[in-house]
C-alpha positions in Angstrom: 26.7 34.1 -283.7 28.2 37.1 -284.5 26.9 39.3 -287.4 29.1 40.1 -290.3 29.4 43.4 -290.9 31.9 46.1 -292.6 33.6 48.7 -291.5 35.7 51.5 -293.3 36.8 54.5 -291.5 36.9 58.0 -292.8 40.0 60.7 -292.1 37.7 62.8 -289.5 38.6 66.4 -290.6 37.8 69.3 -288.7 34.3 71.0 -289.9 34.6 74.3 -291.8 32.6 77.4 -291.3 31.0 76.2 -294.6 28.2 74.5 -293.2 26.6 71.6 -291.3 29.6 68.9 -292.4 28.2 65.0 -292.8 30.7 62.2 -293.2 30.2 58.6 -292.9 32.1 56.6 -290.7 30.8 53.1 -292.2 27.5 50.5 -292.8 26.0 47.8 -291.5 23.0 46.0 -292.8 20.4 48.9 -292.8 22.1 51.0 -291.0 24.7 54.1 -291.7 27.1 55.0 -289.0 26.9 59.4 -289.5 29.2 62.1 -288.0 27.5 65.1 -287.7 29.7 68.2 -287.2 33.0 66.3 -286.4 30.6 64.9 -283.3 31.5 60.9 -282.3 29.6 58.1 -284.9 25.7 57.9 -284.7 24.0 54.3 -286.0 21.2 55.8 -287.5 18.8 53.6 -290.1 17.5 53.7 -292.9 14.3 56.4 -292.8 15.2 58.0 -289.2 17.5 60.9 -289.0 20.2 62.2 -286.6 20.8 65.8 -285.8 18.4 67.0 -289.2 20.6 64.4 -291.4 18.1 61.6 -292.6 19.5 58.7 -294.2 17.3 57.8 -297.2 18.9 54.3 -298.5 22.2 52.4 -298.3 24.1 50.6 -301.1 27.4 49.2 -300.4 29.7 52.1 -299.2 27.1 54.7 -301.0 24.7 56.3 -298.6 22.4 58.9 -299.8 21.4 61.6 -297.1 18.4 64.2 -297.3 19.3 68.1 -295.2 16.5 70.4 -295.3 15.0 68.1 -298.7 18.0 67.8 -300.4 19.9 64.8 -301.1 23.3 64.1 -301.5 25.2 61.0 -302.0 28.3 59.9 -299.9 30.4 57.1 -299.5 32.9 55.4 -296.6 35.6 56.8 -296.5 35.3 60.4 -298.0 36.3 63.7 -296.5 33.0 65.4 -295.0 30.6 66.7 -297.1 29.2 70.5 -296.6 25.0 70.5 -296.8 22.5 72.9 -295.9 23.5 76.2 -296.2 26.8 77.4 -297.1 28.7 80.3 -295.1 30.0 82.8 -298.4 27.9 81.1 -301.0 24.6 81.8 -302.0 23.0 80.0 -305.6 20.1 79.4 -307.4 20.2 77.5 -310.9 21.9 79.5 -313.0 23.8 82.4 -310.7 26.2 81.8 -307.7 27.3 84.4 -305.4 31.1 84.1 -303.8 32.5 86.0 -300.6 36.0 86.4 -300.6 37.8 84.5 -297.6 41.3 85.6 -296.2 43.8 86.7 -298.4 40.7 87.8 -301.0 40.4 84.3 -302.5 37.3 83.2 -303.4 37.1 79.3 -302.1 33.8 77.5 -302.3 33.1 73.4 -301.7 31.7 72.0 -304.6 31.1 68.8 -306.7 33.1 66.7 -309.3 31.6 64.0 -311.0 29.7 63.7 -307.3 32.2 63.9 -305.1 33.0 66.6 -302.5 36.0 68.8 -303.0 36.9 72.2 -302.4 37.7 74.8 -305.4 39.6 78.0 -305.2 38.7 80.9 -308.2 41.1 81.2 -310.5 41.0 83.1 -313.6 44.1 82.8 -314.7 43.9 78.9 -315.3 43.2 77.4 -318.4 41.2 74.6 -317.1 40.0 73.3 -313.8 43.3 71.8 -312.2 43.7 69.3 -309.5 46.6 67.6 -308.1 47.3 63.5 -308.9 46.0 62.7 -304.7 42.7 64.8 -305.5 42.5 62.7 -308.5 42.9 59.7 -307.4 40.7 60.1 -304.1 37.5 61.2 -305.9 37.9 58.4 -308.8 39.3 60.0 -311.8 40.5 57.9 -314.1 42.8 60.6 -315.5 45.9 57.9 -316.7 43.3 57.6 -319.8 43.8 60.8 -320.3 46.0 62.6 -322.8 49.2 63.2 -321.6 50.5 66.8 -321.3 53.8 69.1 -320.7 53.3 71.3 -317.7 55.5 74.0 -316.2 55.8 74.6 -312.8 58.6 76.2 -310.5 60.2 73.3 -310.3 60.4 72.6 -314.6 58.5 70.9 -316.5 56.4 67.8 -315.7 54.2 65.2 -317.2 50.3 65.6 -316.1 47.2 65.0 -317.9 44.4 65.8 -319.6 40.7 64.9 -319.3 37.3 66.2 -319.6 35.2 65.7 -316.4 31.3 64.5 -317.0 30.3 68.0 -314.7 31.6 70.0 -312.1 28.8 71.2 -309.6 29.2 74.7 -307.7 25.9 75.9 -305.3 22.7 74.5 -307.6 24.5 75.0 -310.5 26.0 71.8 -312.9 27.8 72.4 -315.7 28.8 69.0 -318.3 32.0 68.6 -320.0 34.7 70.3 -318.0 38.0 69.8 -319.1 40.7 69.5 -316.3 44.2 69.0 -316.2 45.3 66.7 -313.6 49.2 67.1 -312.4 51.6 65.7 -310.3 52.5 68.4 -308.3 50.0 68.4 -305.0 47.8 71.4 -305.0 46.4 72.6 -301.8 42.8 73.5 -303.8 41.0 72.1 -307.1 41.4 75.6 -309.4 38.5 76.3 -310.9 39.3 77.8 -314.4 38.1 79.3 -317.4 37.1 75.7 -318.8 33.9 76.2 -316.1 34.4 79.6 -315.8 33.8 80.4 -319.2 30.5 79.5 -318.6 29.5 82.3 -316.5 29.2 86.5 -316.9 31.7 87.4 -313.5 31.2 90.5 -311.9 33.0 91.6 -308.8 32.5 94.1 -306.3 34.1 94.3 -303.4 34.4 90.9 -301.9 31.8 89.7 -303.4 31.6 87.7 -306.9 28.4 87.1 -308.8 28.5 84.1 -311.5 25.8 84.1 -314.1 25.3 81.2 -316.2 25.7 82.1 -320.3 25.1 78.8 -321.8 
């Protein structure tokens, strides 16, 4: 008899210098099916661990993984999430320290609303600003938003407006981030002064230090 079981693959993307990268491939029954570091799909159970990912519990696509005793959620089917410790980023609850990257960008992976994305400093947005795809791929439901003129190189477009329940960079979460969502693809999620605003910046050479105000 065969057993029913579900599969949904995930794009495999090509791990960053970021950190250990986790991604899961699919479930079945009490089992998670993890790629570790880009490596080929591992069954792994509930309670035993693979390559110092354990898998803690499994609820429809949602797995929840522990690294080094911190847990993260995950689902089939999302781009591979950065845990343990991050290359360029170093945070406690209330400060964050960026490296700049190529170019003098500041780029970090963070969290919105709990899913994995990856934010670029910008301090010359009004708001944390993703693309309609990015949207779309980590749930927002931003066509309840308010609707918005943008300009862009091209003219003037129609995007939206939303506030995001938090927005998670290092240890630190911060609530009620409004974003502005358009429909011009963006190669980053901005993070601007709407989470920025948050924080006393100070720069110095290549490196940024975010302290948390309020």
């Amino acid at each position: 008899m065969r057993t029913a079981a579900r599969f949904l693959f995930a794009l495999l993307l090509a791990p960053t210098v970021w950190g250990q990268t986790v991604a899961i491939n699919g479930t079945l029954g009490d089992k998670a099916l993890l790629i570790v570091d880009g490596g080929f799909p591992k069954s792994v159970a509930i309670g035993a661990t693979h390559q110092g990912v354990k898998v803690v519990s499994i609820q429809g696509d949602s797995v929840v993984v522990e690294v080094a005793g911190k847990r993260m959620s995950l689902r089939v089917g999302d781009a591979p999430a950065s845990v343990g410790s991050n290359a360029g980023q170093q945070s406690s609850g209330s400060r964050v320290v960026l490296t700049a990257g190529p170019g003098g960008h500041f780029t970090s992976e963070g969290q919105i609303n709990g899913r994995v994305v990856r934010f670029m400093v910008d301090t010359g947005a009004t708001a944390v600003s993703l693309g309609v795809a990015e949207a779309e791929r980590i749930g927002l439901k931003y066509q309840n938003g308010d609707r918005v003129q943008m300009s862009t190189a091209n003219g003037v477009v129609q995007g939206w407006r939303m506030t995001l329940d938090n927005v998670r960079l290092g240890d630190v979460l911060v609530g009620g981030v409004d974003a502005v969502i358009s429909p011009v693809s963006m190669p980053y999620v901005l993070l601007g002064n709407s989470f920025l605003s948050r924080f006393q910046m100070n720069r110095t050479n290549d490196q940024m230090v975010l302290e948390r105000r309020f």
